[in-house]
N, C-alpha and C positions, 0 to 999 in steps of 0.2 A: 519664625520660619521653619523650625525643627517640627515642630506639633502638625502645620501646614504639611508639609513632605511626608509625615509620617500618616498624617492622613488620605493623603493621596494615595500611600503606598497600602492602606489598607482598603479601600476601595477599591482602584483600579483594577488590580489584579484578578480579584474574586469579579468584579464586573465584566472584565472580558472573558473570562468562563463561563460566567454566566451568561453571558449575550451570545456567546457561542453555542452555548448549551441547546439556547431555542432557537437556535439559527435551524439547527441539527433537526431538530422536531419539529421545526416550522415544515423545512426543506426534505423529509427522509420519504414522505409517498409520492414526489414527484419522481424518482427516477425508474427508470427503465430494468429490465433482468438481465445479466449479462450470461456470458456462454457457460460459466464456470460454476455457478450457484446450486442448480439441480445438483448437480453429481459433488459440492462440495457438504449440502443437507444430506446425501445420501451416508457421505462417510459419517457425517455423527450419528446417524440413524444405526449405522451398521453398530456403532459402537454400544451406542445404548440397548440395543439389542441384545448384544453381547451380555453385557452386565446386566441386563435384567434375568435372561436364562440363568446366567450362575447366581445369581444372588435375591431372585424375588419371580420365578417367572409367574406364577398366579398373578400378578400384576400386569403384565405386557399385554397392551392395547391391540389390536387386531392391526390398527394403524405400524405401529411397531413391530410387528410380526411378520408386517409388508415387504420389510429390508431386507436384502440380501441377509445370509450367514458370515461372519467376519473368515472364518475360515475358507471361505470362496470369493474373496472379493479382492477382485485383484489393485486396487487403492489402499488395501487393510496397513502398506505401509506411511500413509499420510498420518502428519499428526492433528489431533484432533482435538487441543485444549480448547478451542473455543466451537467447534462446531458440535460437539455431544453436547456441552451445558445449552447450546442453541438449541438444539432438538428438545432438550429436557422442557425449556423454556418455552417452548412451542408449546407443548404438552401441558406443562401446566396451567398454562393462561386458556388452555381450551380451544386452539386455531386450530379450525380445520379447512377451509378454502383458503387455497395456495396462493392467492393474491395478498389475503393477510397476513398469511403464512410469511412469504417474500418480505411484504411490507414493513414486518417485526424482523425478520433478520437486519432488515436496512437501518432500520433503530439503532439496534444490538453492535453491528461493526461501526458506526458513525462514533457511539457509546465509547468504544474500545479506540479509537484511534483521539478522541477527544482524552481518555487518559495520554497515549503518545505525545499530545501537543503539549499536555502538562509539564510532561516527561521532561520533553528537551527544556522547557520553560526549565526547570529546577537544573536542568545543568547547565544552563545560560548564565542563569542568575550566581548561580555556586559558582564559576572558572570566574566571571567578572566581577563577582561581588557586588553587582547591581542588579535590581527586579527590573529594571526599566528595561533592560540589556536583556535579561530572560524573556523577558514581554515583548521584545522586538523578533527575537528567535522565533516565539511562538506564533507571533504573525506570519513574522514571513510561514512557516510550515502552513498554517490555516489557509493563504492565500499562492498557494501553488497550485495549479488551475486544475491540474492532474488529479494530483491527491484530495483534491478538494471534495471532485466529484465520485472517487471510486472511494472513498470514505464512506459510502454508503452501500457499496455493492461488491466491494472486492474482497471478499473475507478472506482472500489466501495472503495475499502481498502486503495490502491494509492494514488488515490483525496483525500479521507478523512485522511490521514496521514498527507499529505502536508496543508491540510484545519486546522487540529488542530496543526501542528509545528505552522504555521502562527499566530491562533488566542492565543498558546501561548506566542512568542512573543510580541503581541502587549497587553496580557496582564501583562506581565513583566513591557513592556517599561509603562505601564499604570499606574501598583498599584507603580513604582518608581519613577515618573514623572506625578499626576494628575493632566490635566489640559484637557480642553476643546477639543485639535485637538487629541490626547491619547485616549481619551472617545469614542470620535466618532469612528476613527479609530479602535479601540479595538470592540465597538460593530456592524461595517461592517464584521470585521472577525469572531467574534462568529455566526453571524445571518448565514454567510454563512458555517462558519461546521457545526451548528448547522441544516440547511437544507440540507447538505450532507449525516451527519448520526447524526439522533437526539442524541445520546450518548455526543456530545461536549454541553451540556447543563450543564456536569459539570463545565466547564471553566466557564461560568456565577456565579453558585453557588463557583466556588473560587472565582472569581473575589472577589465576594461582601463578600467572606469570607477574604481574604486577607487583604482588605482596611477595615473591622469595625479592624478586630486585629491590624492593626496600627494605628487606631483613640483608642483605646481603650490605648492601649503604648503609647501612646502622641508621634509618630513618626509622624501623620500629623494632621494638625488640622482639627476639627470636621466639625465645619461649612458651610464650602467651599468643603470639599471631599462627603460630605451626597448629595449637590446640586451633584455635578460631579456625584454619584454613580447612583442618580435620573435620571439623564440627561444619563447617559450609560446603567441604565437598558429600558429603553422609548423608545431608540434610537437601542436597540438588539431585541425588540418585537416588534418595526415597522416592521424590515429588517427582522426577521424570516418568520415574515406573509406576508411582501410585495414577499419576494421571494418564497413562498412555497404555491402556489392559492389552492391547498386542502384545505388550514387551510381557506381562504378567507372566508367560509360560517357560519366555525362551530370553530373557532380557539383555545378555549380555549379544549375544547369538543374531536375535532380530533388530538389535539395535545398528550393528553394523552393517546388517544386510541394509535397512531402512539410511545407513549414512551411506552409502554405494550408491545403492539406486536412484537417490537424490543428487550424488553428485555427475552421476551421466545419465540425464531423464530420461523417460522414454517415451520420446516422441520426434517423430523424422518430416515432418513436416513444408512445407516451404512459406515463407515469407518475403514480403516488399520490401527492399532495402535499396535504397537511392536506387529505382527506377528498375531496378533486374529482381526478378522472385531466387531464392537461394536458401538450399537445405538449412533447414536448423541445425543439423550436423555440423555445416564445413562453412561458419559465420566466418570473416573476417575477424582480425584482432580487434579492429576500430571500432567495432557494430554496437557495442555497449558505449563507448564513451561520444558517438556521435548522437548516439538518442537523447544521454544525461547533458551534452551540448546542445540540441536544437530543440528540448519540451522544459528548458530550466528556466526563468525568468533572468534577462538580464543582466539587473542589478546584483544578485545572485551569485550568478559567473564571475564577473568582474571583482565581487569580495572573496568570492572563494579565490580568485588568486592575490591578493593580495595577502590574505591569511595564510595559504600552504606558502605562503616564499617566506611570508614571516617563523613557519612552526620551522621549512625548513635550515633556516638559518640558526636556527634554535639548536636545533639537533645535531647542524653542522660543528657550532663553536660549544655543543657541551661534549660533545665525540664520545669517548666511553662512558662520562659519568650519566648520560641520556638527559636528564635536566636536571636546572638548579634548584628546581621548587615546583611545587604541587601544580600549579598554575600551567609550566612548560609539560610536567609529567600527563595532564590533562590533554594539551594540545597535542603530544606524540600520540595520546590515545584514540583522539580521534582522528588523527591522520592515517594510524595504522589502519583504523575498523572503516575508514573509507576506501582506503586503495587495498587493500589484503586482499579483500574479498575479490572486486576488477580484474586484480594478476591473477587472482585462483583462475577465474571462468575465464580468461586470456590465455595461460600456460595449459589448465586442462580444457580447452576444447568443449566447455559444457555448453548443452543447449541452453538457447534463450530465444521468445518467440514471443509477440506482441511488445514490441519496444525494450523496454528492461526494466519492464514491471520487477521480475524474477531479483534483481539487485535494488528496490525501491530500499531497501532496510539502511541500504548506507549512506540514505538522506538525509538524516537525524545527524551524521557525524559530517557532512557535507553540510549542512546550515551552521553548524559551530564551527567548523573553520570559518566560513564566510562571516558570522558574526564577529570571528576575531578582527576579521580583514577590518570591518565595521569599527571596530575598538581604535587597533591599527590608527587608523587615516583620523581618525576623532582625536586621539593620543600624540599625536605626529608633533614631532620635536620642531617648534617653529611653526608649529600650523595659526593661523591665524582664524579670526574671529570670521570674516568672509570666507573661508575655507570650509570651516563645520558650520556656518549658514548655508553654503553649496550642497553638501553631503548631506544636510538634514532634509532640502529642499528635493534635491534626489529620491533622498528614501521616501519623504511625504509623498511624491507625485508620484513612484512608482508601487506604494499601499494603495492609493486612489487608484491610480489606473487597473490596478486588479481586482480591486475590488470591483468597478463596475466591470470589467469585463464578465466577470465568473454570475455577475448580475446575467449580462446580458446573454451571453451564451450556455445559460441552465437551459434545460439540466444533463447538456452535453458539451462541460467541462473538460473531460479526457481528451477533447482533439485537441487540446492547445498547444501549439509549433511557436518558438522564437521566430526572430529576423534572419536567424541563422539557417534555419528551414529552407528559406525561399517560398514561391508560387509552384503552384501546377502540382501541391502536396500529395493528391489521389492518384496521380502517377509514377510518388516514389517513394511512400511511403503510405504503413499501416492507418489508418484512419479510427474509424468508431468498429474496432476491432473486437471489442467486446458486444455493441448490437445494442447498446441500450438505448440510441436512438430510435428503433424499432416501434417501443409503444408510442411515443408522440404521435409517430408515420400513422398507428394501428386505428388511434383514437381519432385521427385527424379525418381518416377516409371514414368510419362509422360516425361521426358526428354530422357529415354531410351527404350520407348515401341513401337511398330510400330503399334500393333493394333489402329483403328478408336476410335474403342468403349474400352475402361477398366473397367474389371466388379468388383469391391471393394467392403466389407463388412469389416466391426469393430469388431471383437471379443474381445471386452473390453469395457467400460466404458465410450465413450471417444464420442465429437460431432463433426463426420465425415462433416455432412450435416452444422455445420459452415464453417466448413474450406473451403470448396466449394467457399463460398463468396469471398473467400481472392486469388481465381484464375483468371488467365485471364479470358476471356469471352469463346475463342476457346478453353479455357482449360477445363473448366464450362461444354463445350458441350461434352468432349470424357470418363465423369469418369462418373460412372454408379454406384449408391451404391444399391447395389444387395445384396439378403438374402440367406441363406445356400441352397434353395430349386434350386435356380439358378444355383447353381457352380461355386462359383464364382471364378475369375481369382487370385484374391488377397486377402488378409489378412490380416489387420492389426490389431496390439496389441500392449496399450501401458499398460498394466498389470492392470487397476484398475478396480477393482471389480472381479477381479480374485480368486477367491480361487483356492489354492494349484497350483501353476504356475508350468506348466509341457510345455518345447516348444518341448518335444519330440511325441505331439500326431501331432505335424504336416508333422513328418517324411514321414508317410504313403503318403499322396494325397500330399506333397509341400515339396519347400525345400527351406532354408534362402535365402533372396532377396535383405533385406539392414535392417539396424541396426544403431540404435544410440546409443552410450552406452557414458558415464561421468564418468571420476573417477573409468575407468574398470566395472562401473553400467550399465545392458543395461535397457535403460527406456523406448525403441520404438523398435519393430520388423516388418518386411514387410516380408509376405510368398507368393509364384508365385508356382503354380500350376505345378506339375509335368510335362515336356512332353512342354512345354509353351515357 
């Protein structure tokens, strides 16, 4: 039976990476361009720019020369550890049409957040001691309908979610295991979410908070872990500065400014929120934990509380000593790096716009509570053999049920609303906010239109003139984004920024052309000109 399990146990794992792996590749040229993409290649562009003038400019491509100057570019404080090695990457495989261009970023972040899913796997498996337990963490992540689909397009939230699962892992494997290869390792990973999005500057300050609390417990000796914590913080402020050239001139100076400015963004905005549009400025308290309420699945919700009552009971009966073992020390960890962050953007007032992409990072620590929960109710003193048939049957039907869902609603994913949601979603909340339902819409009227020319205009919210990029080139040449003065042939509306949705003012001049609706939701309308 041993040799059997242990076979199991060598297979499976590597197999659902694997299968994942070409899921990713199967899936990465169907989707859409979202609003953020252009202007987040332009920041690694700017960057690469940068470093090619100081250190090689007889190399720099005309293409490269196209980019703004870092010194003029008012995003220069974004971090950019993965968007300059994208550009590099671009460059070196030779893409030059922007649809391939796009195509291969879709790769590249799918790439990166396929490490994330690892991530939380290894510290699934490590708190429980079980791979099976890992392997379920990592499902659930893979099959969150959200993440599933901006896994391919969202390099800001995306990257930085998989950047900090990563840098918290190795700082787990680190404060339980210090030793020299731990250290290092642990400050490769901070340096780089840390230059994704300055905000993993917290995992630093756990870090060094975690390891004095166990020198202080006589849990490790003092000594040897102060050099180790010397040697990892040295070793996190190289790789923050070696990979982020902004900070090269002025590092201690532009690092603070770049942690400011991220903490009060700048952007004034308004958004949908239950049915009233409302500054990004002056969000309610709730606006964050109502979104991670009605886009989470379920079963999900329901484990997460049954883990935070468990961590915090934990917490409660150990009171000052924090916990009794590695195991509890783990679960306080991840309840802090879930709710810290919440109270930060709750007590400071920071903006947050398009649901709460912006806190997506504290997912990773929100699936391992909820795992616990999982353990919890499996564990349960007196549970019976029908009990964890109930719970297994649960989880079964609700892996199934997302799975086909996330089948059925590719490769517009990101609308997905719980039961919590409710109906009539286009009129109270964000939708396909991001527009990557856009090219299906693009591709759907060119596959059926015999005009040369197609005259389009956006009546909504949404960035027509990306989607454009994401076409063939002959395609490129026959859409014409035209404005109301033209009369134009087509219409589209994917509802945001819409006050008081009426699609009957288009009865008059047009009539329905195609439609994308989710869950009986329609998120995207196409209208064709009367007569046409």
């Amino acid at each position: 039976m041993f040799a059997m399990n242990k076979n199991i146990k060598y297979w499976t794992a590597p197999g659902f990476f694997l299968l994942l792996s070409l899921i990713g590749i199967f899936l990465y040229r169907d989707y859409g361009i979202s609003w953020d993409e252009p202007i987040s290649r332009t920041n690694g562009g700017v960057t690469v720019k940068y470093i090619g003038k100081k250190f090689a400019p007889s190399l720099l491509t005309e293409k490269i020369k196209s980019f703004p100057d870092l010194e003029n570019w008012g995003d220069r404080d974004y971090g950019i550890a993965f968007e300059a090695p994208a550009v590099l990457l671009e460059m070196l495989f030779g893409l030059e049409d922007e649809r391939d261009i796009y195509m291969f970023r879709h790769l590249l972040t799918f790439l990166v957040f396929l490490g994330g899913v690892y991530a939380v796997y290894r510290l699934a498996a490590r708190r429980f001691d079980d791979w099976r337990i890992g392997l379920l963490a990592a499902l659930f992540l893979a099959l969150s309908p959200r993440f599933f689909a901006e896994s391919f397009y969202n390099s800001k939230d995306i990257v930085f979610t998989a950047a900090f699962a990563i840098a918290m892992n190795t700082m787990i494997a680190f404060v339980l295991n210090p030793n020299l290869k731990t250290a290092l390792l642990h400050a490769l990973a901070t340096g780089f979410a840390v230059d994704v999005r300055i905000m993993a500057i917290a995992l630093l300050a756990g870090t060094i908070g975690l390891l004095l609390i166990k020198m202080v417990k006589k849990e490790l000796p003092t000594s040897r872990n102060v050099l180790l914590l010397s040697i990892y913080l040295a070793a996190s402020c190289v790789v923050i500065v070696g990979l982020w050239p902004w900070l090269w001139s002025k590092p201690l100076a532009n690092f603070v400014l770049a942690f400011k400015n991220m903490s009060q963004f700048r952007w004034n905005g308004e958004i949908l929120y239950r049915g009233e549009f409302v500054m990004a400025t002056q969000l309610p308290w709730h606006y964050s934990l109502t979104w991670i309420s009605i886009t989470t699945p379920i079963l999900y919700l329901g484990l997460f509380l049954v883990g935070l009552g468990a961590a915090i009971r934990q917490a409660v009966k150990n009171h000052v000593r924090l916990w009794s073992d590695d195991g509890e020390m783990q679960d306080l960890v991840f309840t802090i790096l879930f709710w810290a962050p919440i109270l930060a953007v709750i007590l400071l007032r920071s903006v947050l716009y398009d649901g709460w992409r912006q806190l997506y990072f504290v997912y990773p620590a929100f699936l391992l509570i909820a795992i616990k929960g999982f353990v919890m109710l499996w564990n349960a003193r007196g549970a019976l053999k029908y009990q964890r048939i109930a719970l297994a049957s649960v989880t079964a039907i609700s892996i199934l049920y997302f799975t086909v869902w996330i089948w059925r609603a590719h490769p517009v994913q990101n609308v997905y609303f719980n039961v919590f949601a409710g109906s009539g979603l286009r009129n109270r909340y964000e939708m396909d906010y991001w527009g990557v339902g856009n090219r299906r819409a693009l591709e759907y009227i060119l596959a059926r239109e015999q005009n040369p020319i197609i005259n389009l205009i956006a009546d909504s919210a949404t960035p027509l003139d990306n989607t454009m990029r994401m076409l063939k080139p002959h395609e490129r040449d026959r859409v014409k984004l035209a404005n109301y003065d033209s009369g134009p042939f087509y219409l589209l509306t994917n509802y945001r920024s819409v006050r008081a949705v009426d699609d009957s003012k288009y009865s008059r001049d047009y009539h329905l052309f195609y439609q994308i609706k989710i869950d009986g939701e329609v998120i995207l309308s196409v209208y064709k000109r009367n007569g046409g």
